[in-house]
C-alpha positions as CSV (number, residue, x, y, z in Angstrom):
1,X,-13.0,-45.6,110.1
2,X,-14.1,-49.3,109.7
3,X,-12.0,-51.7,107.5
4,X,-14.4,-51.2,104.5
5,X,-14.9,-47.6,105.1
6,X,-10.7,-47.9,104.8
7,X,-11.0,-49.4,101.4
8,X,-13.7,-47.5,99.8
9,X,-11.7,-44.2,100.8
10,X,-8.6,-45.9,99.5
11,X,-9.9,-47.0,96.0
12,X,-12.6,-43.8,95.5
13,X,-9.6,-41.6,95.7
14,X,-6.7,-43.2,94.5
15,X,-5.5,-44.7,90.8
16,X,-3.6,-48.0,90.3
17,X,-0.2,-46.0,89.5
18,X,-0.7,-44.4,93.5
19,X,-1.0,-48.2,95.3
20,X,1.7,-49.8,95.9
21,X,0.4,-53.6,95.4
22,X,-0.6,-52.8,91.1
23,X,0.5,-55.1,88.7
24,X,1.1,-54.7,85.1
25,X,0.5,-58.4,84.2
26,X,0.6,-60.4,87.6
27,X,3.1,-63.0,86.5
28,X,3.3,-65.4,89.4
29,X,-0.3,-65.6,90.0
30,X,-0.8,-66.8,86.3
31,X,2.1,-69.2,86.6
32,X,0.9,-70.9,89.2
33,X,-3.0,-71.1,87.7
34,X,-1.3,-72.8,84.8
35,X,1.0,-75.4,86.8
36,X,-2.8,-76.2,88.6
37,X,-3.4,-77.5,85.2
38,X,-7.4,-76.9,85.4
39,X,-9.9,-77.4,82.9
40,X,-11.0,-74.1,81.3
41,X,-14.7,-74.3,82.9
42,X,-13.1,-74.5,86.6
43,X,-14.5,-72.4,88.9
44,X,-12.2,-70.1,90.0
45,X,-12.3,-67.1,92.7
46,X,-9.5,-64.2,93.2
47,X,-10.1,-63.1,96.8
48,X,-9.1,-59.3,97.4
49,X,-9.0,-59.5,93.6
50,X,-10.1,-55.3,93.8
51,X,-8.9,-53.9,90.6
52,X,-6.3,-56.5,89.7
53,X,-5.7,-57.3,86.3
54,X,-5.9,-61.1,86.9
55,X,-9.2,-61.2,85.6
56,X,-8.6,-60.0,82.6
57,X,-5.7,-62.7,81.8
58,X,-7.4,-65.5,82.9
59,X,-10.2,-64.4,80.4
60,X,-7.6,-64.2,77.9
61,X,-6.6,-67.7,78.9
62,X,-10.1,-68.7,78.3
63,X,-11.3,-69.6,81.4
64,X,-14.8,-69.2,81.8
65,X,-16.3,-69.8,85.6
66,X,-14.8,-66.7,87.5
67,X,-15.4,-65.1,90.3
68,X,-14.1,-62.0,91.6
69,X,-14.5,-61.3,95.4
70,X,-13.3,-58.0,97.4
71,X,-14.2,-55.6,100.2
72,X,-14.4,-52.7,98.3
73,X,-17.3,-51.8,95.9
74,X,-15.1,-48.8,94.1
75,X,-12.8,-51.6,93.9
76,X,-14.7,-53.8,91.7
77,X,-16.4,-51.1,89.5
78,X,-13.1,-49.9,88.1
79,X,-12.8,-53.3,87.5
80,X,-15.7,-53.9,85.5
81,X,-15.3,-50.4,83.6
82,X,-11.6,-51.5,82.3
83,X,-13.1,-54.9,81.5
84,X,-16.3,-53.3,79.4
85,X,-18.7,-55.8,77.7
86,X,-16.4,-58.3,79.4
87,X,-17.1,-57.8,83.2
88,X,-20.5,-59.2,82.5
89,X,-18.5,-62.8,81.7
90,X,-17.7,-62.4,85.7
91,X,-19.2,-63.1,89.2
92,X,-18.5,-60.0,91.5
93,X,-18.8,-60.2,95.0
94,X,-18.8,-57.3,97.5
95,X,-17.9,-58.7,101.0
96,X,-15.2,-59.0,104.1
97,X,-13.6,-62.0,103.5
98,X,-14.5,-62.7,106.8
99,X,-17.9,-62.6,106.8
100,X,-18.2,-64.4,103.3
101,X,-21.0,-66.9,102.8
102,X,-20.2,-68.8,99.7
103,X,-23.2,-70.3,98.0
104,X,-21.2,-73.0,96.2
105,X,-17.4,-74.5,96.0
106,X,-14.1,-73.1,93.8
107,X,-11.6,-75.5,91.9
108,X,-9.2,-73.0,92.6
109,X,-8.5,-70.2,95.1
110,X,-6.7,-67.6,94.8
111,X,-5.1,-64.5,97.0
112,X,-2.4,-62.6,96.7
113,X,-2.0,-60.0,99.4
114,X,-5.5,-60.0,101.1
115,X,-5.0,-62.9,103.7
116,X,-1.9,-61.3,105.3
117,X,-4.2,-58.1,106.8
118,X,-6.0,-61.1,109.1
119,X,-3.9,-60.4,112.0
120,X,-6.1,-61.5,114.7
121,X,-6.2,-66.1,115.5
122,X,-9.6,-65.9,115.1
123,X,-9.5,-64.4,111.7
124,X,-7.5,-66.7,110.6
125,X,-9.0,-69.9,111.6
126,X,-12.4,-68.4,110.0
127,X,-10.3,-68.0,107.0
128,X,-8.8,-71.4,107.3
129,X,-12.3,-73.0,107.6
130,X,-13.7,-71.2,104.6
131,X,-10.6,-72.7,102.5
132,X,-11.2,-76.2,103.9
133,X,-14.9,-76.5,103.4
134,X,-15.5,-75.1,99.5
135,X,-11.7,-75.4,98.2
136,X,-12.3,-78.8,96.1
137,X,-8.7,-78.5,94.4
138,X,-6.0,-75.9,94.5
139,X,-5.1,-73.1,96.7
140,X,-2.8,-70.4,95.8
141,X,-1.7,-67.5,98.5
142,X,0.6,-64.7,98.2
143,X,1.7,-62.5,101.6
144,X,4.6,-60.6,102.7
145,X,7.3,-62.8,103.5
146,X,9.4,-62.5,106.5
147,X,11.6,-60.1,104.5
148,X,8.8,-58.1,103.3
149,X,6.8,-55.3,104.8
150,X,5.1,-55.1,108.2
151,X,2.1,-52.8,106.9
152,X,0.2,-51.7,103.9
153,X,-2.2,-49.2,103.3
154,X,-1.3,-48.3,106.9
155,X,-2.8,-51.1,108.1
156,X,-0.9,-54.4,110.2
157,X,-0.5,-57.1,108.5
158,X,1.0,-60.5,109.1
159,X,4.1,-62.2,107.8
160,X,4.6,-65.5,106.1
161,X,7.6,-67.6,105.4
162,X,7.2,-70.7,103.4
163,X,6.8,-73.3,106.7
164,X,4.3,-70.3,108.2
165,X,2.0,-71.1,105.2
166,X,2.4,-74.5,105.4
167,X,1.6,-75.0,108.8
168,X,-1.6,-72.5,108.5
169,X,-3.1,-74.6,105.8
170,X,-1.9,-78.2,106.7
171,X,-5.2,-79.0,108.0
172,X,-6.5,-79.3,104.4
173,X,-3.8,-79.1,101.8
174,X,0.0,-80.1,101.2
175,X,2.2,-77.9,99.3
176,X,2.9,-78.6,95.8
177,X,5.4,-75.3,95.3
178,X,6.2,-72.6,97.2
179,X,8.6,-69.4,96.0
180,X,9.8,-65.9,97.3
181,X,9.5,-62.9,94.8
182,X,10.2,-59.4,94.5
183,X,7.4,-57.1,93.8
184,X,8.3,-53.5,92.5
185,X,5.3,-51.3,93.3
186,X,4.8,-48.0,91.4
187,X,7.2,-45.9,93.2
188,X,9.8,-47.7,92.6
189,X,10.1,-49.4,95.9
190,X,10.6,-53.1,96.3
191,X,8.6,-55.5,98.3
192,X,9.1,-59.6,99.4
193,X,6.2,-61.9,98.7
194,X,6.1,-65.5,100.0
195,X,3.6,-67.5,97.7
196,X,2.5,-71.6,98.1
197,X,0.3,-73.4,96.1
198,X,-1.5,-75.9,97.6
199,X,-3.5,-79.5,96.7
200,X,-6.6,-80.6,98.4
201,X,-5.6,-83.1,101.0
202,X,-7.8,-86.1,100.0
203,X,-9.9,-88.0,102.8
């Protein structure tokens, strides 16, 4: 089974109460939209955003330019059936980060807990290039920290302290906050996120 092949198996058969990575209201990730400090019309794209609930508080918040990119086409359907009339305020994209092709630029990037399954260098640094050529602002990441775990979804994933972030993305941003956090998934387990947010280094 290919990667997508993993995640359309995964979100076809599975609700958000049997993942571990659901959110009731993903706190942090709005938090740290809101310390950006962008203007409502910013154009803004949730990588791995699947069936996250982001998308529906940033609509709330009023934002209007967003864009919601994932691997999974189940993924994004539930998606657009909680969201109703609403999904059709919203760019969905179906594609491997990996091989994305973005057709234009994003204020603001987000991605909690879809850049820590690159595992390979190479995956990486495509990842890293995608951020420095259409990231014109901010840059927010969330991965397993150090303390976290070392797979999800049986797959490997890669770990992140605060200084591993910054030194993957110091070729086009500087930090501007960086914070450990304690997700409780579902089943009552407990897992260790290490999120940065990032400013586009100027040249």
């Amino acid at each position: 089974m290919n990667t997508k092949e993993h995640w359309e198996s995964l979100y076809k058969n599975k609700n958000p109460d049997q993942v571990s990575w659901t959110q009731i209201k993903p706190e942090i990730s709005l938090a740290l939209v809101k310390e950006a400090n962008m203007p409502k019309t910013a154009k803004i794209i949730d990588i791995g955003g699947g069936d996250s609930k982001l998308v529906d508080f940033l609509l709330e918040e009023g934002y209007t330019n967003i864009t919601v990119l994932d691997i999974s086409d189940h993924a994004l359907e539930k998606a657009k059936n909680r969201l109703g009339t609403k999904a059709d305020k919203i760019q969905w994209i179906v594609s491997d980060i990996i091989s994305f092709q973005p057709t234009m630029t994003y204020d603001l990037w987000h991605d909690r807990a879809a850049f820590h399954f690159l595992t390979s260098a190479s995956e990486i640094k495509t990842y890293t290039n995608l951020t420095n050529k259409f990231v014109t602002d901010r840059l927010i990441i969330g991965t397993f920290s150090t303390q976290g775990p070392t797979k999800c979804s049986g797959l490997e994933i890669s770990q992140y302290d605060e200084n591993g972030l910054i030194k993957t993305f110091e070729s086009g941003f500087e930090k501007t906050r960086c914070l450990t956090a304690d997700h409780l998934t579902p089943f009552g387990t407990t897992q260790n996120f290490q999120f940065c947010s990032f400013k586009k280094l100027t040249t």
